[in-house]
C-alpha positions as CSV (number, residue, x, y, z in Angstrom):
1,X,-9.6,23.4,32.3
2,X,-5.8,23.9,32.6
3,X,-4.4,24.5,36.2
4,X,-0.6,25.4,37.2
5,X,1.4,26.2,40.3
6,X,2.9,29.5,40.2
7,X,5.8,30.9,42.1
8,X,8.2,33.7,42.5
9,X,9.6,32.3,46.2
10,X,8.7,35.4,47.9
11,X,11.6,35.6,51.2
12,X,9.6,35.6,54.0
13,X,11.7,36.5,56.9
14,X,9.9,33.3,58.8
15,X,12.7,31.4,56.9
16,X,15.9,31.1,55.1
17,X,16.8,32.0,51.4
18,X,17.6,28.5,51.4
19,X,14.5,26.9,53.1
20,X,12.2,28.7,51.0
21,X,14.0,27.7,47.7
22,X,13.8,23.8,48.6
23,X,10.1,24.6,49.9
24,X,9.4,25.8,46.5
25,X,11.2,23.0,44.7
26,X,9.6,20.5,46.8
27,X,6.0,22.6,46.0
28,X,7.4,22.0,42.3
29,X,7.5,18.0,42.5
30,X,4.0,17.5,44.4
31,X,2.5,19.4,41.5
32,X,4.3,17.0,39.0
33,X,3.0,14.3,40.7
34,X,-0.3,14.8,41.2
35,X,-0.8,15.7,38.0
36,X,-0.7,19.3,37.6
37,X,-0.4,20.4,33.9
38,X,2.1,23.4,34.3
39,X,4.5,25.2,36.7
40,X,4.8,28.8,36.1
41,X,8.1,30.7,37.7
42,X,8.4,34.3,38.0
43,X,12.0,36.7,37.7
44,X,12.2,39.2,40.2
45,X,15.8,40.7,41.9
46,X,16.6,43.2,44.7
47,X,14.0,43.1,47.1
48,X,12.0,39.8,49.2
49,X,9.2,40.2,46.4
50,X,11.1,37.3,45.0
51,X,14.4,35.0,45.0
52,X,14.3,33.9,41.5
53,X,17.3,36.8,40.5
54,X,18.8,33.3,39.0
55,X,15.8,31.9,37.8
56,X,17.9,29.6,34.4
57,X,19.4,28.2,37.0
58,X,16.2,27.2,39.3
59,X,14.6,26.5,35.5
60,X,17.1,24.2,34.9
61,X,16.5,22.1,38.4
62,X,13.1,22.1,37.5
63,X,13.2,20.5,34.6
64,X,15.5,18.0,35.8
65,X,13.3,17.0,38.9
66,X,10.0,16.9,37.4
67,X,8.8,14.6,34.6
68,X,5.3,15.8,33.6
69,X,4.8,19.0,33.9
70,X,5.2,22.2,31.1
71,X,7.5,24.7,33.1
72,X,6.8,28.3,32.3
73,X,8.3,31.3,32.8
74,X,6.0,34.4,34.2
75,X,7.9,35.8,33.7
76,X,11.5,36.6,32.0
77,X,12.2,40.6,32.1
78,X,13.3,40.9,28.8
79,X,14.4,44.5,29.2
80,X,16.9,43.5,31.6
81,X,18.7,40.2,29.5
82,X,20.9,40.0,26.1
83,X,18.2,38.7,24.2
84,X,20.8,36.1,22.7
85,X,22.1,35.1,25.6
86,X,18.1,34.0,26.8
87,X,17.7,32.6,23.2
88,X,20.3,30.1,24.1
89,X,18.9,29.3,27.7
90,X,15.6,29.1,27.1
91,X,16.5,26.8,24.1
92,X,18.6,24.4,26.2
93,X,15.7,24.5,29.0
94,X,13.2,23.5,26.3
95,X,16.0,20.5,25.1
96,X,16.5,19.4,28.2
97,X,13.0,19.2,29.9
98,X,11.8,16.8,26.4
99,X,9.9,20.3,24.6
100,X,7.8,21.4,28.2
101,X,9.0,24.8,27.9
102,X,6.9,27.6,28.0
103,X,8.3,31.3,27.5
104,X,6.8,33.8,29.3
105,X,7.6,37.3,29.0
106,X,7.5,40.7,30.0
107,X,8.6,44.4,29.8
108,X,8.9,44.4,34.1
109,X,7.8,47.4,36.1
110,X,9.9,48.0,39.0
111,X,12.4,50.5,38.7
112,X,14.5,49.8,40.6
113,X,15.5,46.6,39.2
114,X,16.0,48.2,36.0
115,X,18.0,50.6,38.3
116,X,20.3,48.1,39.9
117,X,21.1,46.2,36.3
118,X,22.2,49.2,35.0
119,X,19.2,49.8,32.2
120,X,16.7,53.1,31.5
121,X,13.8,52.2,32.4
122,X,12.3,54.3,29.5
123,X,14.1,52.0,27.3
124,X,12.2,49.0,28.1
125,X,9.2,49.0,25.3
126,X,11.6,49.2,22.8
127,X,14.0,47.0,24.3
128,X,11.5,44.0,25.5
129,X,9.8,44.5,21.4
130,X,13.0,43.7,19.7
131,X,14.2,41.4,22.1
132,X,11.2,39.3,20.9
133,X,12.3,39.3,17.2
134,X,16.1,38.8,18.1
135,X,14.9,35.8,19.8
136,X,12.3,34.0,17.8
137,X,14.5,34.5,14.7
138,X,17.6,33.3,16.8
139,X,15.6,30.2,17.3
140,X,14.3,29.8,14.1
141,X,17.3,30.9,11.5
142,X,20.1,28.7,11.0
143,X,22.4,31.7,11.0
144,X,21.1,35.3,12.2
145,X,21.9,38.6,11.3
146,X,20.2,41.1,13.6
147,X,21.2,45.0,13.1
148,X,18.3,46.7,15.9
149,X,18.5,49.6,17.8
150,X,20.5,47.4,20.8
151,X,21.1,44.0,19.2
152,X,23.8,43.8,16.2
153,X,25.3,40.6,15.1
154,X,26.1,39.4,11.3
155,X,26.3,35.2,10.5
156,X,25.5,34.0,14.3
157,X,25.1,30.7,14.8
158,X,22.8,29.9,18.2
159,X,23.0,27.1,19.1
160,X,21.4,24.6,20.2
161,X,18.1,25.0,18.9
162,X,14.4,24.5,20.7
163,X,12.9,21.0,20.2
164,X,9.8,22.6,19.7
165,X,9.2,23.3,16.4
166,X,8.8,26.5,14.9
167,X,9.7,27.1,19.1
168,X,8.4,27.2,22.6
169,X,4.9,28.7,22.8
170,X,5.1,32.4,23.5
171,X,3.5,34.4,26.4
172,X,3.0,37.7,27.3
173,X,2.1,39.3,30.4
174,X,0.1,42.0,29.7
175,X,-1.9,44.5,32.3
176,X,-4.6,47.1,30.9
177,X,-2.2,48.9,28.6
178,X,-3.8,49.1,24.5
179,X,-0.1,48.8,23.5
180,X,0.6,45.8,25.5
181,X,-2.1,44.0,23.8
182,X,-2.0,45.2,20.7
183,X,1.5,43.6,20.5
184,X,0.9,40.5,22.0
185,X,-1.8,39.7,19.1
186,X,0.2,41.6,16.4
187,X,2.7,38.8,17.2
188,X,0.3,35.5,17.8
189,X,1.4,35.5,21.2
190,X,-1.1,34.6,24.3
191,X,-1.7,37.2,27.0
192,X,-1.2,35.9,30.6
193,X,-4.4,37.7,32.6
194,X,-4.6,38.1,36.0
195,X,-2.3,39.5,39.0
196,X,-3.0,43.5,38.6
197,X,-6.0,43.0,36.3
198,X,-7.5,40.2,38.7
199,X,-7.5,42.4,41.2
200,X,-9.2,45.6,39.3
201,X,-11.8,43.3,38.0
202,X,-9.9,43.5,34.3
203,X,-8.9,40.2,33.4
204,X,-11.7,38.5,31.4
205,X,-12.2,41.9,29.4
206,X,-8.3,41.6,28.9
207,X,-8.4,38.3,27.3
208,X,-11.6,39.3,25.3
209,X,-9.6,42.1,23.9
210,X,-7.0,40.4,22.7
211,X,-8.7,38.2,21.1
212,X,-10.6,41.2,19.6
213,X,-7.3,41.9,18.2
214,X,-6.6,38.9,17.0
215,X,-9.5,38.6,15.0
216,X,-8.4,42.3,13.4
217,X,-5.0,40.6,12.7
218,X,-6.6,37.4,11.0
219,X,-4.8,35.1,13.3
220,X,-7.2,32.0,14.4
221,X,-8.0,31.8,18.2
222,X,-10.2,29.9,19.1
223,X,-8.2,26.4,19.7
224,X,-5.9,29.2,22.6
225,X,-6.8,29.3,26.2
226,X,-4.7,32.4,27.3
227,X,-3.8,31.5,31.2
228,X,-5.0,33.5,34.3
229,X,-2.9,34.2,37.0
230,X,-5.0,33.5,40.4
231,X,-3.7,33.5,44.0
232,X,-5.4,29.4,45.3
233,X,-5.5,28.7,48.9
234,X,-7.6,25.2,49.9
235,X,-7.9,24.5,53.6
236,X,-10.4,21.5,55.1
237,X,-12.6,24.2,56.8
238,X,-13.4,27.7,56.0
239,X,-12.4,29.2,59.5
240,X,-9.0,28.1,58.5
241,X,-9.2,29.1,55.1
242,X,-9.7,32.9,56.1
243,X,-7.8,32.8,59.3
244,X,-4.8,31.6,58.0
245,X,-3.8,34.4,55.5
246,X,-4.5,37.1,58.9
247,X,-1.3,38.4,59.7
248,X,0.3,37.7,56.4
249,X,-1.0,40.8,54.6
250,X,1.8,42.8,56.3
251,X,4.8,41.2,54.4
252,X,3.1,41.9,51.0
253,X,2.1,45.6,52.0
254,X,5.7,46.0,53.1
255,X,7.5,45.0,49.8
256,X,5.0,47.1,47.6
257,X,6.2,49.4,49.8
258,X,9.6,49.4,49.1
259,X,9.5,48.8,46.3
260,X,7.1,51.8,45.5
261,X,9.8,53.9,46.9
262,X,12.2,53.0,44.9
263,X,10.0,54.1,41.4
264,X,7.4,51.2,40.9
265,X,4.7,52.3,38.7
266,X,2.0,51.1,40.8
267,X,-0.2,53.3,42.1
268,X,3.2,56.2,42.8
269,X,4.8,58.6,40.2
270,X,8.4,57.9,39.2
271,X,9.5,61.1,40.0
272,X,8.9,64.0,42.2
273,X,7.0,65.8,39.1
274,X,4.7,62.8,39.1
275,X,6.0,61.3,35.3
276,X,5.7,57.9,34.6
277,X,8.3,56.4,32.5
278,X,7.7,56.2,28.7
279,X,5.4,53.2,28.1
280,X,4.2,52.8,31.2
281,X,1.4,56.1,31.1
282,X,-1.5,53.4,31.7
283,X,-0.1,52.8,34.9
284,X,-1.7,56.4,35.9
285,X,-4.7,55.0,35.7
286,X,-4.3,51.8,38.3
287,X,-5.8,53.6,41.3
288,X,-8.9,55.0,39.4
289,X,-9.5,51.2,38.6
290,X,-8.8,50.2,42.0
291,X,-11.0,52.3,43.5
292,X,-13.6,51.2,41.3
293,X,-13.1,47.7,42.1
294,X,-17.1,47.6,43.7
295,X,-18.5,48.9,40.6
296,X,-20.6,46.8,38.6
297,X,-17.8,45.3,35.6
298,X,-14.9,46.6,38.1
299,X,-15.4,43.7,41.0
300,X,-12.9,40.8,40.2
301,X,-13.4,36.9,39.6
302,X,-14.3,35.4,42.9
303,X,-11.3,34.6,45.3
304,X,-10.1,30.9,44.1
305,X,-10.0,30.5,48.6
306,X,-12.0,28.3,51.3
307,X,-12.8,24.8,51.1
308,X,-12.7,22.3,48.3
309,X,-16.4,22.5,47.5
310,X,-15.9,26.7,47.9
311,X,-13.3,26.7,45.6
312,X,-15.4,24.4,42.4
313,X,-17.9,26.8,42.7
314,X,-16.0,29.7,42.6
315,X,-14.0,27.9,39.5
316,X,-17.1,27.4,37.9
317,X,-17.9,31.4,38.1
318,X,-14.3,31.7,36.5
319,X,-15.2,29.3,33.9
320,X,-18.8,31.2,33.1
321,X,-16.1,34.6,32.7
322,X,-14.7,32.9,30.1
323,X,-11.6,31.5,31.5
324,X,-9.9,28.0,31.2
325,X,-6.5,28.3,32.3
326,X,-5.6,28.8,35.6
327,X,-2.3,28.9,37.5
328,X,-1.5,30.4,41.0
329,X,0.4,30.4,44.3
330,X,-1.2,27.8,46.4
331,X,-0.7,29.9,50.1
332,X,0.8,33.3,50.9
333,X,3.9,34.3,51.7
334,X,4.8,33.5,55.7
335,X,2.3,30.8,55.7
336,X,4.0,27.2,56.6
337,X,5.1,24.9,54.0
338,X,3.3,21.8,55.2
339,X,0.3,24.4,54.8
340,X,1.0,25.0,51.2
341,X,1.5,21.5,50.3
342,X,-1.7,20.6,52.2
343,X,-3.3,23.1,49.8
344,X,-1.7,21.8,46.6
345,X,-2.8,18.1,47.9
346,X,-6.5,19.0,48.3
347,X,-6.8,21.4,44.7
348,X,-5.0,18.7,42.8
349,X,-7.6,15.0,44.4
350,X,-10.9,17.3,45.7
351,X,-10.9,20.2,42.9
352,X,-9.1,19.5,39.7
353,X,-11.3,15.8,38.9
354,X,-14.3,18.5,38.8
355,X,-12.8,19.7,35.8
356,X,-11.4,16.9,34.0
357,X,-13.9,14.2,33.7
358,X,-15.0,13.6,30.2
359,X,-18.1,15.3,28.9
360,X,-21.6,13.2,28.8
361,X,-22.7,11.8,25.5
């Protein structure tokens, strides 16, 4: 199996902006170092859901204070960027890190993100679909001449150029949506499960779907492990490792909160009519599927939480789902740092060897 840390340095008000970017950072290098294959960073801007608003920038430190590790995006709102402009970061990232980059994208789904840079929402599909061509033909052509509905250059030169060659491996966060999926394949580019469908049960079927569709497609498969996103807490004892997140809850109900006001497609209508914005009409159907979560075929993967010999077991259910590539937060938002890295210590010596020895002959 594949593991990774993931982050989106929620702002807990526990701490500083600036605390909880070094915590993450430092969370960063003790995944490098005890031998963690990927670090996955998520973009988010306007609300405490996340701090990465910057995230080339934090990208950039990354790959400068880390030796080992891919570093992934999950991911870059591609609605909400110049798609040449991310062309030319992500291929200096993937330069400058020795070819460990790994694009993750996305169409995003809060509004009002899309709201404070100034872009229709109900432009996104279109926008985040030729963003992708601009971009993987920006990498790949020595000179490119775009004309799109929103990108329009003759004779460009980007520069510099990926050191992964054709490019960085692509990824796609996808939640239940046909469309979604049916792109991702229709382009060879691996679905990132989990998060939303995790939690409705959805993400093995997810992954088996898509590679339904890439079978349709012709594209081979079988040799792709498209990653799972999975919140991983391990604690010494299982009192600590369900007492710990009590309390913590709050922060995360408050942000969905806000963040629902303001037109996130979760669960609330964008507008007082109850319309969801073009693209995004799947999203109606998220509280059905929540609701449905105890269902037989609706009840999620185990949670990846308690003690070391908890968690292999409930890795090995993941496994039997189908799944081989995991990445996740390693603690909750408001829970203390040396906590976190105490959970990242005990995956990484007392779970991950579970996984990697060599099969018996």
């Amino acid at each position: 199996m594949k593991f990774g840390l993931f982050t989106i340095v929620p702002w807990h008000e526990s701490v500083t902006q600036e605390q909880a970017l070094r915590d993450a950072m430092e969370q960063i290098e003790l995944a490098d170092q005890l031998g963690l294959d990927e670090v996955w960073l998520g973009e988010h801007r306007f609300s405490r859901h996340g701090l990465l608003s910057g995230i080339f920038t934090f990208l950039g430190q990354v790959a400068a204070r880390t030796k080992h590790v891919r570093i992934g995006t999950a991911v870059i709102v591609l609605p909400l960027h110049n798609p040449i402009l991310v062309a030319e970061e992500t291929a200096m990232l993937d330069v400058i890190s020795g070819g460990r980059f790994n694009f993750g994208i996305g169409a995003g789904y809060q509004r009002q993100e899309f709201d404070g840079i100034g872009v229709n929402m109900e432009e996104s599909r279109e926008r985040f679909q030729e963003a992708v061509d601009v971009i993987t033909r920006a990498w790949t052509e020595e000179s490119l001449t775009f004309h799109g509905k929103y990108t329009n250059v003759d004779d460009l030169e980007v520069i510099p150029k990926p050191l992964q060659k054709p490019h960085p491996p692509l990824f796609q966060a996808v939640s239940t949506s046909p469309a979604s999926i049916e792109f991702a394949a229709s382009r060879q580019i691996q679905v990132i499960a989990g998060g939303p469908t995790d939690i409705l049960g959805q993400a093995p079927q997810v992954i088996q779907r898509w590679r339904d569709k890439m079978d349709e497609y012709g594209y081979p498969h079988a040799h792709l492990d498209p990653p799972m996103s999975k919140a991983i807490y391990v604690a010494p004892t299982m009192e600590e490792a369900e007492r710990d997140p009590i309390g913590l809850e709050d922060f995360s109900s408050r942000i969905l909160s806000s963040t629902g006001r303001l037109g996130t497609p979760v669960g609330l209508p964008v507008d007082s009519n109850g319309n969801y914005p073009k693209g995004y009409e799947a999203w109606a159907n998220r509280q059905n599927d929540r609701n449905r979560r105890d269902d037989p075929g609706h009840a999620g993967l185990p949670p990846l939480r308690g003690t070391p010999d908890v968690v292999i077991e409930r890795l090995k259910a993941t496994q039997d789902a189908g799944i081989n590539h995991i990445f996740g937060a390693f603690g909750f938002p408001g829970l203390p740092h040396e906590k976190v890295m105490r959970s990242i210590e005990l995956f990484a010596t007392e779970v991950m060897p579970h996984f990697r020895e060599a099969p018996v002959t």
